[in-house]
C-alpha positions in Angstrom: 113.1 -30.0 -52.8 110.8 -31.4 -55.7 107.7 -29.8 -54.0 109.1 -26.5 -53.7 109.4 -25.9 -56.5 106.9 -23.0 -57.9 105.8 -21.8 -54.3 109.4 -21.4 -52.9 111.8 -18.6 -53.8 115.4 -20.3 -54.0 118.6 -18.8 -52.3 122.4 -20.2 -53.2 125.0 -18.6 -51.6 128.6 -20.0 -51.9 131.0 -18.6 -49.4 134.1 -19.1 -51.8 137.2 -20.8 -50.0 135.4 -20.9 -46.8 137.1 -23.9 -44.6 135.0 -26.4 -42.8 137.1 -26.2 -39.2 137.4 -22.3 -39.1 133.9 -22.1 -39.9 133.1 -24.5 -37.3 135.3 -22.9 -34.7 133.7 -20.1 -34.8 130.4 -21.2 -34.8 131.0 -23.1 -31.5 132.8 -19.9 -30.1 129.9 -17.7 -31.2 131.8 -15.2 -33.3 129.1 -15.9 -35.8 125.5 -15.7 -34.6 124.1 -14.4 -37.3 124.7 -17.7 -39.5 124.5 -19.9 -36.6 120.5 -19.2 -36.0 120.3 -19.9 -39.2 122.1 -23.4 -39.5 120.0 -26.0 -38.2 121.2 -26.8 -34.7 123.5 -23.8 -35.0 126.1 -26.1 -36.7 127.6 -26.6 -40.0 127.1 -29.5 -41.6 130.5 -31.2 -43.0 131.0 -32.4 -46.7 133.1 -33.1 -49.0 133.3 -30.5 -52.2 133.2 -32.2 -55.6 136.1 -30.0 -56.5 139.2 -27.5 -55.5 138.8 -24.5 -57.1 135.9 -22.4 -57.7 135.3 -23.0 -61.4 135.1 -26.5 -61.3 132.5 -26.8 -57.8 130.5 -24.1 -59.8 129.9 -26.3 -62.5 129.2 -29.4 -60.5 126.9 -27.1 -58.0 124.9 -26.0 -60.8 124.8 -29.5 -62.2 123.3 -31.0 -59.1 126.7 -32.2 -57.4 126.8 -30.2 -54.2 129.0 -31.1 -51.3 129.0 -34.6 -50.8 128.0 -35.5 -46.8 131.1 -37.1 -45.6 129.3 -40.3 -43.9 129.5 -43.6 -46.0 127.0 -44.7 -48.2 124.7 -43.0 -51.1 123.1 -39.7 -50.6 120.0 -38.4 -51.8 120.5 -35.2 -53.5 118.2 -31.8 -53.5 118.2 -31.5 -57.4 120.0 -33.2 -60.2 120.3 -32.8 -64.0 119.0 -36.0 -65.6 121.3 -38.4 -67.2 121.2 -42.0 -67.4 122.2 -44.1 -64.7 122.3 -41.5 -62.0 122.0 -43.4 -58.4 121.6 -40.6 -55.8 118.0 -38.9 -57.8 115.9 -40.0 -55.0 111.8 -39.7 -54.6 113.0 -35.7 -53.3 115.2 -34.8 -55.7 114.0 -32.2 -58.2 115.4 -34.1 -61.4 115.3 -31.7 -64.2 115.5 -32.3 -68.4 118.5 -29.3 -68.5 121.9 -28.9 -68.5 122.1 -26.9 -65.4 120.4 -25.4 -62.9 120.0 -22.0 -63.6 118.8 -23.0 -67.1 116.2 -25.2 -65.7 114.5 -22.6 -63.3 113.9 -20.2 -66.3 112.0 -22.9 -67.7 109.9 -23.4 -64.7 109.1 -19.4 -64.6 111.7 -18.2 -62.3 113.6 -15.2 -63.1 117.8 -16.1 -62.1 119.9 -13.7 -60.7 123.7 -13.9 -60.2 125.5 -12.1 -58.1 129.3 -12.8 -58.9 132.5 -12.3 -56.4 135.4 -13.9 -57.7 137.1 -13.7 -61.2 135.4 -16.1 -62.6 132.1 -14.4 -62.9 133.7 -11.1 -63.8 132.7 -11.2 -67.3 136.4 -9.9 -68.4 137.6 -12.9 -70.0 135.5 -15.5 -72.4 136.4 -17.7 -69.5 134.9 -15.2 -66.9 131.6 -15.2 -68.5 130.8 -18.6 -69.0 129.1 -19.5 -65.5 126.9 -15.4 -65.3 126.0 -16.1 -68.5 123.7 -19.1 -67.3 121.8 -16.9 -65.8 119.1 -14.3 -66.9 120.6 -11.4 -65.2 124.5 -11.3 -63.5 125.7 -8.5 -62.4 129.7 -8.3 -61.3 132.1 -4.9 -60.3 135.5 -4.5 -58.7 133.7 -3.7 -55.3 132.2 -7.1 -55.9 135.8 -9.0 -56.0 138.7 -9.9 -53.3 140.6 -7.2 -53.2 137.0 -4.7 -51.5 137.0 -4.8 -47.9 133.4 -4.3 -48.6 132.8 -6.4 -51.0 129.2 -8.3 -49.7 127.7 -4.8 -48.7 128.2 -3.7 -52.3 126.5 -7.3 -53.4 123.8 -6.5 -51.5 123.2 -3.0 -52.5 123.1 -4.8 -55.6 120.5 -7.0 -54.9 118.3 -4.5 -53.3 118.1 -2.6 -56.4 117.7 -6.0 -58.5 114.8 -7.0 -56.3 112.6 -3.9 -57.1 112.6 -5.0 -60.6 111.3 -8.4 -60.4 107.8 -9.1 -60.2 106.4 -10.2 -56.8 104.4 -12.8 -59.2 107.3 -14.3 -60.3 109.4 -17.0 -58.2 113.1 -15.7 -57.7 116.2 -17.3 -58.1 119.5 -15.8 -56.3 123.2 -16.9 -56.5 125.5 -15.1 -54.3 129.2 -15.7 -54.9 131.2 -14.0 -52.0 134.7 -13.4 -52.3 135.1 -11.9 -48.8 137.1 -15.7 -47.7 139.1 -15.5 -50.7 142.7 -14.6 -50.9 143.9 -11.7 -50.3 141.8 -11.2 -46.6 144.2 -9.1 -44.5 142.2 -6.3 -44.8 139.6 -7.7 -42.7 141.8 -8.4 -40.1 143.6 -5.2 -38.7 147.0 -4.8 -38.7 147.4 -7.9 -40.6 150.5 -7.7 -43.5 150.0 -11.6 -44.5 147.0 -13.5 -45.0 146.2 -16.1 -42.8 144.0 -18.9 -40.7 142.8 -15.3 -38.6 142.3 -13.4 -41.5 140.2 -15.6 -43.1 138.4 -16.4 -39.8 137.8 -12.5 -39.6 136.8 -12.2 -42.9 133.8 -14.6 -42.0 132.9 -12.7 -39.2 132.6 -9.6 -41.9 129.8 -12.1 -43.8 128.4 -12.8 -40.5 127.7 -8.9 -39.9 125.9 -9.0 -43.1 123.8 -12.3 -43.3 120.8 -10.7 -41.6 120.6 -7.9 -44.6 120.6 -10.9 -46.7 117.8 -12.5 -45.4 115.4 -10.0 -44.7 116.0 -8.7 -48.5 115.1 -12.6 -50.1 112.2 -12.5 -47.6 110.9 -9.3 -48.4 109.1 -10.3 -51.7 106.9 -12.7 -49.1 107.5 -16.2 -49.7 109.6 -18.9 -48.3 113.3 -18.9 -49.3 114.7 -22.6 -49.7 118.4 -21.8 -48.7 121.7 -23.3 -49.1 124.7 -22.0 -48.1 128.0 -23.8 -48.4 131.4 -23.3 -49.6 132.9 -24.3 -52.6 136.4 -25.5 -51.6 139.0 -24.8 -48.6 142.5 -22.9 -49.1 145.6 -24.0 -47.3 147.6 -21.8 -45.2 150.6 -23.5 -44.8 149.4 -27.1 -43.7 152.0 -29.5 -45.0 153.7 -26.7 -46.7 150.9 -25.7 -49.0 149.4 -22.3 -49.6 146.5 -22.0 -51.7 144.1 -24.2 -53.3 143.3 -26.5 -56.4 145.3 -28.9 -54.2 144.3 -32.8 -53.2 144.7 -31.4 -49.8 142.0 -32.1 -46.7 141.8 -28.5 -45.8 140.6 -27.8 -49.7 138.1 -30.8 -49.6 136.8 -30.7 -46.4 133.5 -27.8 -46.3 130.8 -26.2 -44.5 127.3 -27.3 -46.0 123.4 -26.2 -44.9 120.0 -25.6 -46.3 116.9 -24.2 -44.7 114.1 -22.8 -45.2 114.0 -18.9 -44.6 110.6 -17.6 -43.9 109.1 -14.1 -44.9 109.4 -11.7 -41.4 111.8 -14.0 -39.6 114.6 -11.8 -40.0 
């Protein structure tokens, strides 16, 4: 990542809650194309998240820590906050003098642009504005959150309008936060009066219907788009009797993980 930094736009987009197996099973089924011709070999990758709940991944994320790869031994990471003694800064790493990530792209001349889902980047609570406010511009509405069936159209709506007012000059920054995954996702699922493993599978193949909007938007200013796209944690739905997250449980650990380069008229 250290030399693309300048030349490249950048593109983070955390699926929040998304499980590793559903999101696995339906890439091997091919409910999601979309993302699979994105993902190299039309696979997720799976990792290990450095937390269970959203606002602690966020601020390891931002930090450098992003899903760990599951296979022993150290792993070189794309981008990492300096501090002393770090072992997985490698000779690719962007290593940066700055608390975060968002902080450290400003100071290399891109403008950073947030794009919040869930509650915490709702900017309603002191504690809801503490990750948006990293960022030079943030942007969050109720038809951003988890209770909008169409809560990633509206995000991107969003960003279409964002993108006409940053200069083409300028290298770009995007987080996406989409709270599609999140509890409550019956309404993606019809006739559903619970959620569940199917409504959160159904709710990815909502995503999936938008990812290629995505894409050609990030591409449209004409550069190449460094990519990641990952979840943040897993939710249970009953395994071992648990329901939720911010649990020590597999199904929160365990998630999906790529990163790619998106080029300008691919999409």
């Amino acid at each position: 990542m250290r030399g693309l930094i300048g030349s490249h736009d950048l593109l983070l987009v955390t699926l929040d809650t998304l499980r590793y197996d559903v999101a696995a099973e339906l890439a091997s089924a091919g409910r999601t194309p979309r993302l699979a011709r994105a993902l190299p070999g039309g696979r997720w990758e799976r990792r290990h998240s450095p937390a269970s709940f959203t606002y602690a991944a966020h601020h390891a994320f931002f930090a450098g820590f992003l899903p760990t790869p599951t296979t022993p031994g150290q792993h070189e990471r794309r981008y990492a906050a300096a501090f002393p003694g770090s072992e997985t800064a490698g000779a690719d790493t962007w290593v940066f003098d700055a608390p975060d990530l968002p902080t450290a792209l400003a100071a290399a001349g891109y403008h950073t642009l947030c794009l919040g889902g869930v509650g915490f980047f709702n900017r309603r609570s002191p504690l809801g504005s503490v990750l948006p406010d990293l960022f030079a511009e943030a942007h969050w509405e109720p038809e951003f959150g988890v209770t909008s069936p169409t809560c990633l159209d509206a995000q991107l709506d969003r960003l279409a309008e964002a993108l006409t007012r940053v200069p083409p000059e300028r290298p770009l920054f995007t987080f996406l936060n989409v709270a599609a995954l999140h509890q409550p996702n019956r309404h993606h699922l019809p006739g559903a009066e619970v959620d569940s493993r199917a409504s959160h599978a159904a709710a990815l193949e909502y995503v999936d219907g938008r990812v290629d909007r995505l894409f050609r938007l990030v591409t449209g200013r004409g550069r190449p788009v460094f990519t990641i796209v990952c979840s943040d944690h897993g939710t249970a739905y009953g395994e071992d009797g648990h329901t939720g997250h911010r649990i020590g449980h597999d199904v929160v650990w365990t998630v999906p993980y790529a990163d790619f380069v998106l080029s300008p008229g691919a999409w």
